[in-house]
C-alpha positions in Angstrom: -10.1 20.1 5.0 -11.3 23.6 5.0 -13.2 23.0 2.0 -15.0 20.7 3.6 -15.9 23.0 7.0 -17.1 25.6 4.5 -19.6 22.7 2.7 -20.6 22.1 6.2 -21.5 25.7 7.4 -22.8 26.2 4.1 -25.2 23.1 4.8 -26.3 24.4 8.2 -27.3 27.8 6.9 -29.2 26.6 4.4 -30.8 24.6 7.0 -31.7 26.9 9.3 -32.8 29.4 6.4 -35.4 26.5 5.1 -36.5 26.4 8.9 -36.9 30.4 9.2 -39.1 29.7 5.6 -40.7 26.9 7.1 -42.1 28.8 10.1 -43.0 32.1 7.8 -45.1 30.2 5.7 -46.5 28.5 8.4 -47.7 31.8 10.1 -49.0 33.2 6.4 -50.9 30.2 5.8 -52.4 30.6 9.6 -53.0 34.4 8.7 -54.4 34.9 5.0 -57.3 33.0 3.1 -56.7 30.0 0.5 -55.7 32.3 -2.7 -58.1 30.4 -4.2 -60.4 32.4 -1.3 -62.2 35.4 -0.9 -63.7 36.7 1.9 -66.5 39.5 2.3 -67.9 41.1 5.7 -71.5 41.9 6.5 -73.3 43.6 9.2 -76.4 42.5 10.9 -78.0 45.1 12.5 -80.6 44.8 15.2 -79.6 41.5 16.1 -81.0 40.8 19.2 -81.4 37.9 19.3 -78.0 35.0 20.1 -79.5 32.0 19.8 -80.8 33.4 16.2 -77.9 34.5 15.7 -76.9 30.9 16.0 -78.9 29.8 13.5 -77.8 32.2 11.2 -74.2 31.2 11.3 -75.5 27.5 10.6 -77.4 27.7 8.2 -75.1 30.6 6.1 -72.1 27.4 6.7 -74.1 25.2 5.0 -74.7 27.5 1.6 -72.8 25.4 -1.1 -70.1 27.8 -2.8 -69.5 28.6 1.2 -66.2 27.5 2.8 -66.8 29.1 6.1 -68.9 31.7 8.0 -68.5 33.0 11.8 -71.2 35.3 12.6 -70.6 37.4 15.7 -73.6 38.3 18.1 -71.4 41.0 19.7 -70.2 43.4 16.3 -73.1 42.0 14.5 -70.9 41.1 11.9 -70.7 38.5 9.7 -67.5 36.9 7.8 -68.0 34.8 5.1 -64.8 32.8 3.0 -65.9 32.0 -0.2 -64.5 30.2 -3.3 -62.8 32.6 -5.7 -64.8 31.6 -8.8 -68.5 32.2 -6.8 -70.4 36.5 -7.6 -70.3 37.8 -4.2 -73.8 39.5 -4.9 -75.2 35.9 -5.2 -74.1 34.8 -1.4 -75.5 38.1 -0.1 -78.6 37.4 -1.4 -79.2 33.8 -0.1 -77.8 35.6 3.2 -80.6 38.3 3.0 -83.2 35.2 2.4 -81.6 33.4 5.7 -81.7 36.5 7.9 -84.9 37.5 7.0 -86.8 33.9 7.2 -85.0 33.8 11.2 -84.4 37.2 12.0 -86.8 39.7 9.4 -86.3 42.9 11.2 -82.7 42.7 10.8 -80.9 44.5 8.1 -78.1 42.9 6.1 -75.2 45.6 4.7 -72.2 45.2 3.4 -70.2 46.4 5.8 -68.4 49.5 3.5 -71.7 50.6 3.2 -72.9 50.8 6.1 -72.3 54.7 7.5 -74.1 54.7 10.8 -76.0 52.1 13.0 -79.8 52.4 13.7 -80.0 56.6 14.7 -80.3 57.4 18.5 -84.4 58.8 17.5 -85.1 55.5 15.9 -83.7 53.6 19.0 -85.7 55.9 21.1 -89.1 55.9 19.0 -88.3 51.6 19.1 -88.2 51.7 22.8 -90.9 54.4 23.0 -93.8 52.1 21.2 -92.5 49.0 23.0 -93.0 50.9 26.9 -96.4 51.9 25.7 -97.8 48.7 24.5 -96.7 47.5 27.8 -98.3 50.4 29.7 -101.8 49.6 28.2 -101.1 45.6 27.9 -100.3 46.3 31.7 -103.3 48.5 32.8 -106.1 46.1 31.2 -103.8 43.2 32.9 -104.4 44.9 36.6 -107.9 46.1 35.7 -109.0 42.5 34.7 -107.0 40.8 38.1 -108.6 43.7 40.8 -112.2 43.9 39.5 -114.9 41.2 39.8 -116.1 40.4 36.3 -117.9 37.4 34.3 -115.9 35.3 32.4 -116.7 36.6 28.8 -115.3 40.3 30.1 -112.1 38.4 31.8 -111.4 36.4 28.6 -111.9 40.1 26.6 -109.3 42.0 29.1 -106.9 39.4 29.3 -107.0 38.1 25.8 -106.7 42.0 24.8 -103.8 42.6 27.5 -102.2 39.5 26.0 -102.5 40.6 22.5 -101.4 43.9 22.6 -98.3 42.9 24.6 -97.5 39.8 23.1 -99.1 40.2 19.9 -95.5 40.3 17.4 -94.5 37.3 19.5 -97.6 34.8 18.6 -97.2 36.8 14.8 -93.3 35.5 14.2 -94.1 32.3 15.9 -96.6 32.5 13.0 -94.5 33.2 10.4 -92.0 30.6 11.4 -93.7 27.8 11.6 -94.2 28.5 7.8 -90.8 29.1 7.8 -90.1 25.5 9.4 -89.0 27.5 12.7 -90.4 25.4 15.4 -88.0 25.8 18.4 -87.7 29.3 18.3 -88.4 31.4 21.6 -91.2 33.0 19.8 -92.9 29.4 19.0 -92.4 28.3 22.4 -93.8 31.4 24.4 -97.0 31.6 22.3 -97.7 27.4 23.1 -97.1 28.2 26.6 -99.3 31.0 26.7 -102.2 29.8 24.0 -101.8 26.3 26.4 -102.6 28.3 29.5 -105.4 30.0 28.1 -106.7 26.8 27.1 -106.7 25.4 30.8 -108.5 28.7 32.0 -105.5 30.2 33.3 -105.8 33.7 32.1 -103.8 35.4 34.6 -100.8 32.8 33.7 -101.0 33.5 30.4 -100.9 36.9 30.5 -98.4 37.6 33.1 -95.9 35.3 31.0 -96.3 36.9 28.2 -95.6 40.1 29.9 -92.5 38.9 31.8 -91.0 37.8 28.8 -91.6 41.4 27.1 -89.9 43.4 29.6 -87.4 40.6 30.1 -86.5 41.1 26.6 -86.4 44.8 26.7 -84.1 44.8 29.3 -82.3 42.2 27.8 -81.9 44.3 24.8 -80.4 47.2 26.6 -78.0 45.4 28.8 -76.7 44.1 25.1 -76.4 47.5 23.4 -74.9 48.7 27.1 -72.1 46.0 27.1 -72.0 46.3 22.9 -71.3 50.5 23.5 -68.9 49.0 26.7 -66.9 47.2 24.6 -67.0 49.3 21.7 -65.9 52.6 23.8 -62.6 50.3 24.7 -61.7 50.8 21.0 -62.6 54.2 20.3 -58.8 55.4 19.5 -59.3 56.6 15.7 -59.4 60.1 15.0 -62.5 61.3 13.3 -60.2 64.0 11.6 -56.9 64.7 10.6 -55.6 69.0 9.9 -54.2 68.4 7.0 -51.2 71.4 5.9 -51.6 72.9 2.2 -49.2 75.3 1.7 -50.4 78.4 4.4 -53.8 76.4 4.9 -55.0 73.9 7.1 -57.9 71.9 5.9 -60.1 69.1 8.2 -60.1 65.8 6.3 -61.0 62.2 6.9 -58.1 60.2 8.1 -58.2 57.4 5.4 -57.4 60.7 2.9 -53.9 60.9 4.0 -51.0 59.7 1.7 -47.6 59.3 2.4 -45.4 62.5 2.2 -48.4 64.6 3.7 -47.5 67.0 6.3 -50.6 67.1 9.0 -50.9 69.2 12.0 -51.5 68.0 15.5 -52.5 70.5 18.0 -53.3 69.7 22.1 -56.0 67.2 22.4 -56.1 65.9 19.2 -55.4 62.1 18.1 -53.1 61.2 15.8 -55.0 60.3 12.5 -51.9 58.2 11.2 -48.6 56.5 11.5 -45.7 59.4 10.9 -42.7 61.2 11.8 -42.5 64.4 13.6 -40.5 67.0 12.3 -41.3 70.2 14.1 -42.0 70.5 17.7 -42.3 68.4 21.2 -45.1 67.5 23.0 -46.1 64.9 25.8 -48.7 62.3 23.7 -51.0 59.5 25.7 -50.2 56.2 24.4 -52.0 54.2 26.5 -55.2 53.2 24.2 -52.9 51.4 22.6 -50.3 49.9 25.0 -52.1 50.3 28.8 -49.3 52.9 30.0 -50.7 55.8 31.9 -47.2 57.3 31.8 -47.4 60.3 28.7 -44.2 59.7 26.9 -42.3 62.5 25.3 -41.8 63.1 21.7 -39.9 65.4 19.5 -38.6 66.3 16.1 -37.0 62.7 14.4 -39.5 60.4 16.8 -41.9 58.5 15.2 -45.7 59.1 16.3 -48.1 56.3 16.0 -52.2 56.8 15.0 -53.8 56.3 18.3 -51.6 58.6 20.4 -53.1 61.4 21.7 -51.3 64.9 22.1 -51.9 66.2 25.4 -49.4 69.5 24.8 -47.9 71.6 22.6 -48.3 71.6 18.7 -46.6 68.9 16.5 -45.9 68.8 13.2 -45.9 65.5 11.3 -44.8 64.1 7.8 -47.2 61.0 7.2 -45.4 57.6 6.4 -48.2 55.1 6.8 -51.6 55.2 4.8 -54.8 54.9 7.3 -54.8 51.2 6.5 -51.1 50.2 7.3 -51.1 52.4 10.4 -51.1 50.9 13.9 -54.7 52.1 14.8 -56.4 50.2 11.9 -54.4 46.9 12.8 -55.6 46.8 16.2 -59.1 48.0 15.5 -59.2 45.0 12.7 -57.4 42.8 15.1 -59.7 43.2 17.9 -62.9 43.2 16.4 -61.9 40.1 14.1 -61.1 38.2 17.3 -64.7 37.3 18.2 -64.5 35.2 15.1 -62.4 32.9 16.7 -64.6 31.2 19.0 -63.2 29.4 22.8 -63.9 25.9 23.3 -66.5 26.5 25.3 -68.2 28.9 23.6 -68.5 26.3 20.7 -69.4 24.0 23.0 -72.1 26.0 24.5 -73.5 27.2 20.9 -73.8 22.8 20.4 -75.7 22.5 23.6 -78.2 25.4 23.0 -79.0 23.7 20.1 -80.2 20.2 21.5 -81.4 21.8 24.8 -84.5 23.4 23.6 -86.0 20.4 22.0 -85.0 18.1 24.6 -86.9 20.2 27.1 -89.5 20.4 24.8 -89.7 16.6 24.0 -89.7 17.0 28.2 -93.0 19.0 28.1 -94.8 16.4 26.3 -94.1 13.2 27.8 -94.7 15.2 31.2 -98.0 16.3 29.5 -98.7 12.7 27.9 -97.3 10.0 30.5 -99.1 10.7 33.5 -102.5 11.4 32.5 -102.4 8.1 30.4 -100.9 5.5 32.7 -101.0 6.8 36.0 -104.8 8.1 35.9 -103.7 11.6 36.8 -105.6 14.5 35.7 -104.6 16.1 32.2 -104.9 20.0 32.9 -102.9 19.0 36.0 -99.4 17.8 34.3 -100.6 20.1 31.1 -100.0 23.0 33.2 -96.4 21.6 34.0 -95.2 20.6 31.1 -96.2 24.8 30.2 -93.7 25.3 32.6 -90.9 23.4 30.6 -91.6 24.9 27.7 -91.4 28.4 29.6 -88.2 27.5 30.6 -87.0 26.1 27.6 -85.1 29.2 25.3 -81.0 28.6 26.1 -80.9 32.7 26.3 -78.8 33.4 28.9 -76.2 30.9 27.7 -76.1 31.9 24.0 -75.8 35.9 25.0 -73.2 35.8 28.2 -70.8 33.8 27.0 -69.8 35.2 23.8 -70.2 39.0 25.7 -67.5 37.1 28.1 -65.2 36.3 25.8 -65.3 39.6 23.9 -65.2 41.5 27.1 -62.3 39.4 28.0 -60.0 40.6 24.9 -61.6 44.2 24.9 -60.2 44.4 28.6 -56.7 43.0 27.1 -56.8 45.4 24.3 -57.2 48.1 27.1 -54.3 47.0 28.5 -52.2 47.0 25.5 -52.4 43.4 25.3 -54.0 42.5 21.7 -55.5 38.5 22.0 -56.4 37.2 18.0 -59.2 35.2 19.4 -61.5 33.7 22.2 -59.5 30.7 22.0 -55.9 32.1 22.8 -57.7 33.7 25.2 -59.1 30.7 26.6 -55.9 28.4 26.0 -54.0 31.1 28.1 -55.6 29.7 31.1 -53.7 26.1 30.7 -49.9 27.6 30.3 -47.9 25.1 32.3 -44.3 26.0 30.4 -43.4 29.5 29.3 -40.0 29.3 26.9 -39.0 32.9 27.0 -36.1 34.2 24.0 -33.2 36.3 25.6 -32.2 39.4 23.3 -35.0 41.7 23.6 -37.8 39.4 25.7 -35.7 39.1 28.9 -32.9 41.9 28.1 -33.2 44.6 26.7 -31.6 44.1 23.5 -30.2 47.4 23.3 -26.1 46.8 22.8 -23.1 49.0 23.9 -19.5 48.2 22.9 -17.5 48.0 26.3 -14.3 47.2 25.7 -11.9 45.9 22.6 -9.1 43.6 23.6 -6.7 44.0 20.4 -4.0 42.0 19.6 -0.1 43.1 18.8 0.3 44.8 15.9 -3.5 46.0 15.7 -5.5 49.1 17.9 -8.9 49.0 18.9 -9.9 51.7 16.4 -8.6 49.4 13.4 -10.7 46.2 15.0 -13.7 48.0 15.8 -13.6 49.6 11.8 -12.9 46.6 10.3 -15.8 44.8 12.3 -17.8 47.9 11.2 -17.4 47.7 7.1 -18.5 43.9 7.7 -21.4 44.6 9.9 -23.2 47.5 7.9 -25.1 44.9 5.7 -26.9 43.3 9.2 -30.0 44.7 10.8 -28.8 42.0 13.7 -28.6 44.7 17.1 -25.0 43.8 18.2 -24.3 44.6 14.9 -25.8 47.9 14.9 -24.4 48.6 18.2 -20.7 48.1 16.8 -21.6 50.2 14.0 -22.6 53.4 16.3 -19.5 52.2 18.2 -16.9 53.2 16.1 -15.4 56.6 15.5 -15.1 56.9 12.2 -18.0 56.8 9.4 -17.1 53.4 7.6 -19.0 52.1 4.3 -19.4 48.8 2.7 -17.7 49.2 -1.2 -14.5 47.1 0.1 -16.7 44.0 0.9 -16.9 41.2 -1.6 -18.3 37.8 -0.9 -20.5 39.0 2.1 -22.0 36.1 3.4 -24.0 35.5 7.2 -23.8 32.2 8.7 -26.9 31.5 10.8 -25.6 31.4 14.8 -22.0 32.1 14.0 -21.6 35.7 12.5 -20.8 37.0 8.9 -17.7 36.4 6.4 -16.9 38.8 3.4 -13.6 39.8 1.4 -11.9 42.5 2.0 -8.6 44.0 -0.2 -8.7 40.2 -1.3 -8.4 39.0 2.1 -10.5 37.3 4.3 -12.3 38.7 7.3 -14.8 37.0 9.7 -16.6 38.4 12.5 -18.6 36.4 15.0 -18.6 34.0 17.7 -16.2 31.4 18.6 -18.1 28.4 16.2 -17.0 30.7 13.3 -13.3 30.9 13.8 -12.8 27.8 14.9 -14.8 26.7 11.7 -12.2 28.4 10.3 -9.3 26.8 11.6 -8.2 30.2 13.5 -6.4 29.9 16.5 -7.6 33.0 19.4 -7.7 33.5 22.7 -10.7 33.3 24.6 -11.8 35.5 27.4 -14.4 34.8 30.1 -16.8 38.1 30.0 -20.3 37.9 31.0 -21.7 39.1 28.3 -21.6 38.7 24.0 -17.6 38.4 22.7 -17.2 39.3 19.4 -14.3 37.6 17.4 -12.5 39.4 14.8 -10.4 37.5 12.2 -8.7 39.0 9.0 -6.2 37.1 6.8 -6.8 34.1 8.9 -5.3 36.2 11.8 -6.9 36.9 15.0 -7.0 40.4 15.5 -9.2 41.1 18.5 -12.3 40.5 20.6 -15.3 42.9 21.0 -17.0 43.1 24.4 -20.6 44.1 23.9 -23.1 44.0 27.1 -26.8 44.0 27.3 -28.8 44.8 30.6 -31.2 42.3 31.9 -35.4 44.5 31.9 -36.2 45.8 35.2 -39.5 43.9 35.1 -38.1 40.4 34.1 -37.3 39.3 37.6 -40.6 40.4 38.9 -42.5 38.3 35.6 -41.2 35.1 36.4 -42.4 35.8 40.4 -45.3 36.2 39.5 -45.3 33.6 36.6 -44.4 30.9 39.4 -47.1 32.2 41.7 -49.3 31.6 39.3 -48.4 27.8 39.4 -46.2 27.7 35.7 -44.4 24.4 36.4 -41.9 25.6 33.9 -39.7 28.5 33.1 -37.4 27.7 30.0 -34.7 30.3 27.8 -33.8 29.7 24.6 -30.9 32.1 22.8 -28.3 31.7 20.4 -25.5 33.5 23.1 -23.0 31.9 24.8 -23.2 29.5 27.7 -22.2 31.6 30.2 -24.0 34.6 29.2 -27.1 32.6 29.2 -26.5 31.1 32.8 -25.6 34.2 34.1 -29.0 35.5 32.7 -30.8 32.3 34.2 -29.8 32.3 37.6 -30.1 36.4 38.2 -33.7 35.5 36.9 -34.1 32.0 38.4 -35.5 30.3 35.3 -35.7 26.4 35.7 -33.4 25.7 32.5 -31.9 27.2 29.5 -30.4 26.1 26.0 -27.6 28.8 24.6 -25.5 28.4 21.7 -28.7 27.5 19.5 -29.0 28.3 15.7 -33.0 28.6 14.4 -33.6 25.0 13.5 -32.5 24.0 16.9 -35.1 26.3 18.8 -37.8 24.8 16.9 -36.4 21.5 17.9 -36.5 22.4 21.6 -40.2 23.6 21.2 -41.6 20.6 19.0 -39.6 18.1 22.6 -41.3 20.7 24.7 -45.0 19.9 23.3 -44.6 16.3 22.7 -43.1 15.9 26.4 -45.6 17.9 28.1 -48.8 16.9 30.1 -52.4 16.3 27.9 -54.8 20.0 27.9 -51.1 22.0 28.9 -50.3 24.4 26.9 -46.4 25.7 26.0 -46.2 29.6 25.7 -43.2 31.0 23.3 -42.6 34.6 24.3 -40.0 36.3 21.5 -39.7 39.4 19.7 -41.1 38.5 16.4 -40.5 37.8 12.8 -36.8 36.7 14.5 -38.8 33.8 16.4 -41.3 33.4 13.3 -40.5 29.7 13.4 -41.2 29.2 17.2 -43.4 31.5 17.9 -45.6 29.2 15.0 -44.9 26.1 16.1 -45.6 26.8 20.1 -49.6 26.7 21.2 -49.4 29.5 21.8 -47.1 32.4 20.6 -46.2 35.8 21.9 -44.9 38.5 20.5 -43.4 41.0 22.6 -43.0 44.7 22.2 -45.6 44.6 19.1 -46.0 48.6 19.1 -45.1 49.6 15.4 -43.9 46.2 14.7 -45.8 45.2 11.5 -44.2 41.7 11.5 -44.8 41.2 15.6 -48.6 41.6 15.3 -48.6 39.4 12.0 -46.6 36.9 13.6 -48.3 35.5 17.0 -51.4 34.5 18.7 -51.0 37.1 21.6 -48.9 40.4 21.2 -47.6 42.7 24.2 -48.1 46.0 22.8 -44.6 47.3 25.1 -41.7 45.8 25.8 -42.7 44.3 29.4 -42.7 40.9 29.9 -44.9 41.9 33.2 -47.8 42.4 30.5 -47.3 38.0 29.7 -48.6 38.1 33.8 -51.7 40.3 33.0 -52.6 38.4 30.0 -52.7 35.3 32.0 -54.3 36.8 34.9 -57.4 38.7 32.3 -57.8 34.9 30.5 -58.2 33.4 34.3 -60.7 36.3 35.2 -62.5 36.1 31.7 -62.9 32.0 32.3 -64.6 32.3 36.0 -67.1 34.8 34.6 -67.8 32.7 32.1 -68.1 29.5 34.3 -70.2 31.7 36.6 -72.9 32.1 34.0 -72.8 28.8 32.9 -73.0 27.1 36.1 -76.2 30.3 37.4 -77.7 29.5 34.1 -78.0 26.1 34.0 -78.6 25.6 37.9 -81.2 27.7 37.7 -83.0 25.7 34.9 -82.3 22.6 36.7 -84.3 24.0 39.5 -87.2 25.2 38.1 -87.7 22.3 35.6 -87.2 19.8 38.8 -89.9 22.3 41.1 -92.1 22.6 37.7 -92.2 18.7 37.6 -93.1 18.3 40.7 -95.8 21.1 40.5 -93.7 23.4 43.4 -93.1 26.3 40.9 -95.8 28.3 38.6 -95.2 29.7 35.0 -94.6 33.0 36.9 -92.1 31.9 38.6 -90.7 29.6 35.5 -90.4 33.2 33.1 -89.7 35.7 36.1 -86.7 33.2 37.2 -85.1 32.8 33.5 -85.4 36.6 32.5 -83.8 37.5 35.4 -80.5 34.7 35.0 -80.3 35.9 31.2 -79.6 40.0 33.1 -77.7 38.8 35.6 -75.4 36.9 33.6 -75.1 39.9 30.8 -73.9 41.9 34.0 -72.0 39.8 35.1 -70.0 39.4 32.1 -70.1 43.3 31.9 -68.0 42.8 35.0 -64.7 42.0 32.7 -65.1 45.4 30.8 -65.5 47.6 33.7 -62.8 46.0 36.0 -59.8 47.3 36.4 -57.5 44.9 38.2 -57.5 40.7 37.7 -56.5 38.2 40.4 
């Protein structure tokens, strides 16, 4: 009989151990390239241009030893997943023959080698010609509409005006139609214009032409304003690091640490890399990378993390995490990878630009063509407003704001030590209708303390607590560490024999050639033991030793301060659903639930059965809702992979918590779940803003240029000005501070 409880628990634990793989390998497969897959990055600088941009991505997709490319208008960079077999230096230069056929003033790098961006004087020279080419363009546009002259000196200041204004424009529209680039905003202003000329409207032309120059100056500012914006949000590496040798301190690089490297941190300085302090105390600024404006203190034996900042006092740090496996290079990859990962809508919007333009252009000529054949109307007449179609035919506004939206959005998170993997969690955040939160650690504070020891005749607490000790050194599980620090004696392990842990019961091993178990109540009674049971709210250890019971071990953990306060505001936020899931006992659990008023619970539960709960959970919920799992990590791996979307909470220093979700709280607040939330809802009206201004606004004018209410003016003044506003208005998610 007990043989066969012992094939039975052995069966489980393999179970849930397959589950626990299951969910790992899900997460790594989610994570890391095919390994028949490389991937390389590029940069594209002096991309100015999104609905290029576009293009770009497209056409580098389409390159046949390319699995996948995602260009990003926003860090002009471009990530490209190749097959394994393919010379890298062969997809860089059909890249470099794409870029420059679309886009020939941009530069393609490989991103290691690129040092700096474009210098400040170039930038400034750049802008310099570009103002004074408008200032003459301008002055021979206002001497030509204020003086009376004949027609041959109007068509020489206008057609000079327009050339030396709009003269690069009519030469890449040029250029691209040799190129096969026919709906490019460069084609379409130089018909518009060339068309206006041809009806004898010189001003028109001119003033387009113009209005689409400084439109796209200021356009390229407001770009490089949000790009800086954004970019200034992740500024938390330290351009140095004082590295001690011997007597000397020397400045270097921060990627020039090694482990075992003693560095000096002095009052204002950031720390370069991950390490331990082992001289001094100091108050350090963590909040670039978790949102806390609270400086929290640190002293000799505390670990320091790349991205604090020292506001006092001198430190002294041993290094224990290269550059490139410290926190500040995680987040910085993590953050600017996430554009790669594209919302819904943002794909959605990049498909529309692309049959938009040559709809409205298809527009232009059957408004040119239809009515002067078969109604009798007069040609220059409807000519004039199909020019106005084509005027307001370039999708900028869309293709620009909304991904700036969407990367604003998870800058803004990042700020508030809330790192989103992508535009698309960020997105999907907006349709939570069930958040299934774990207990130890997500709602409590998973930090143990032994409370009391109910020993039986014959034993005393100290000879309970040490033999549930020697067992309970081999766990990293808290409540066994907590029983460890407990007891007063310093125990080791070379007694146990046979160690073994049985997932959601607690851990057997040999001992003197006896038997000794230590766990919940499944265990001994597994075991055939007979105890006695006692009704504490909160975890009950039970000891066992030569199939005797010996004792119970009452350990209690506190509830966070923030918890209650998280699921207010989770419910006012109109979550339908507030779930727990934790392998503790019942009554622990509903004590938990109804302090915090969560709708249900499910205690008792080993791995496999939380990824049950969550697989019901999706298939039973409504079609577009999404089902958050909030947990602690690589303990959850296999929920936190299965839910839409998982959560990893308290992700500061946690290599396995960032690895592991879609969304990871940089502290230990579930409060920060609410500001996710409430950043995703605020990044989705902007967005929806822009869309809704943008194409309006289109609507409009092409309806008033149809019916001839509207002039080409008017057409080009109207869609410069929607492209700004909507760049400022997503520029609104980087500079707020608070989200309703």
């Amino acid at each position: 009989m007990e043989a066969k409880k012992l094939v039975t628990e052995i069966k489980k634990e393999s179970k849930a151990k397959d589950k626990v793989i299951e969910g790992v390998e899900k997460i790594d497969s989610k994570l890391k390239p095919d390994k028949k897959e490389e991937s390389m990055k590029l940069r594209l600088e002096g991309l100015g241009c999104a609905d290029c941009a576009a293009k770009i991505e497209r056409e580098v997709k389409q390159l046949s030893n390319v699995q996948e490319a995602r260009l990003d208008f926003i860090s002009e960079k471009l990530t490209i997943i190749f097959k394994k077999d393919v010379v890298s230096s062969e997809i860089i230069e059909s890249v470099k023959k794409i870029v420059n056929r679309i886009e020939p003033e941009v530069r393609v790098s490989a991103e290691q080698q690129i040092k700096t961006s474009e210098t400040k004087e170039e930038k400034s020279n750049n802008f310099r010609n570009k103002m004074i080419k408008l200032i003459v363009g301008s002055s021979l546009f206002v001497v030509a509409l204020l003086f009376e002259v004949s027609f041959l000196q109007s068509l020489a200041l206008y057609g000079s005006s327009y050339l030396i204004i709009g003269g690069t424009v009519v030469l890449k529209a040029i250029k691209n139609i040799g190129k096969g680039q026919l709906f490019d905003e460069n084609f379409l202003m130089t018909i518009a214009t060339i068309g206006a000329f041809a009806i004898g409207e010189f001003p028109e032309a001119v003033a387009v032409m113009l209005f689409y120059k400084v439109g796209e100056i200021f356009q390229a500012r407001a770009v490089d304003h949000s790009r800086r914006s954004i970019k200034s949000l992740l500024e938390i590496k330290a351009d140095y690091a004082n590295l001690k040798i011997g007597d000397q301190i020397k400045q270097v690089a921060p990627e020039e640490l090694e482990v075992g490297d003693i560095i000096v941190l002095k009052a204002g300085d950031k720390v370069p890399v991950d390490g331990e302090v082992i001289d001094g105390a100091a108050r350090v600024d963590t909040s670039a990378l978790t949102g806390e404006s609270v400086p929290q203190k640190i002293t000799a034996g505390d670990e320091i993390l790349s991205g604090f900042i020292n506001q006092d006092g001198a430190l002294k740090v041993r290094v224990t995490k290269e550059f490139n496996d410290s926190a500040v290079a995680k987040v910085l990859d993590l953050v600017e990878n996430a554009a790669a990962k594209k919302a819904p809508t943002e794909n959605f919007i990049t498909k529309f630009a692309r049959y938009y333009t040559p709809l409205v252009v298809a527009g232009a000529f059957l408004v040119a063509i239809i009515p002067p054949l078969f109604m009798g109307e007069a040609f220059s007449l409807w000519f004039y407003r199909a020019l106005v179609f084509l005027v307001i035919s370039c999708p900028c506004a869309l293709v620009i704001s909304i991904p700036l939206g969407f990367f604003g959005g998870i800058g803004a998170a990042s700020k508030n030590g809330i790192l989103v993997k992508g535009g698309n969690y960020l997105e999907a955040l907006n349709s939570v209708k069930q958040v299934v939160f774990d207990k130890t650690g997500t709602l409590t504070e998973g930090v143990f303390q032994v409370v009391e020891i109910n020993n039986q005749a014959g034993w005393t607490e100290e000879e309970v607590l040490e033999l549930a000790a020697m067992i309970e050194l081999n766990s990293n599980h808290p409540i066994a560490k907590s029983i460890v620090e407990a007891c007063p004696t310093e125990v080791n392990n070379k007694m146990i024999d046979n160690y073994r842990e049985i997932s959601g019961q607690g851990v057997t091993a040999t001992v003197k050639g006896k038997e000794l178990l230590v766990g919940n109540q499944k265990l001994l009674n597994a075991a055939g033991i007979e105890f006695e049971t006692c009704n504490f709210k909160g975890t009950e250890v039970y000891v066992s030793y030569g199939q005797e019971f010996i004792g119970t071990i009452l350990i209690s953990d506190q509830i966070k301060s923030d918890a209650k306060g998280a699921v207010k505001a989770l419910r006012e936020l109109k979550v339908d659903n507030l779930a727990m899931l934790t392998g503790d006992l019942k009554q622990v659990a509903l004590q938990v639930k109804d302090h915090l008023n969560l709708d249900e619970y499910y205690a008792e539960l080993l791995p496999e059965n939380k990824v049950e709960l969550m697989e019901q959970f999706i298939e039973g919920k409504e079609e577009g809702a999404k089902v958050i799992f909030v947990g602690d990590g690589i303990n959850d791996a296999p929920v936190l992979a299965r839910s839409d979307i998982g959560v990893a909470m308290g992700g500061l220093g946690s290599d396995a918590a960032i690895e592991a979700a879609d969304v990871v709280l940089m502290t230990d607040e579930p409060t920060k779940l609410v500001e996710a939330i409430k950043i995703a809802r605020f990044t989705r009206r902007v967005v929806w803003q822009n869309i809704i201004l943008a194409l309006g606004v289109k609507g409009i004018i092409l309806i008033m240029g149809l019916f001839g209410m509207t002039t080409m003016w008017a057409a080009i003044f109207a869609d410069v000005g929607v492209a700004l506003l909507a760049i400022f208005n997503a520029l609104r998610i980087i500079m707020n501070k608070e989200f309703n």
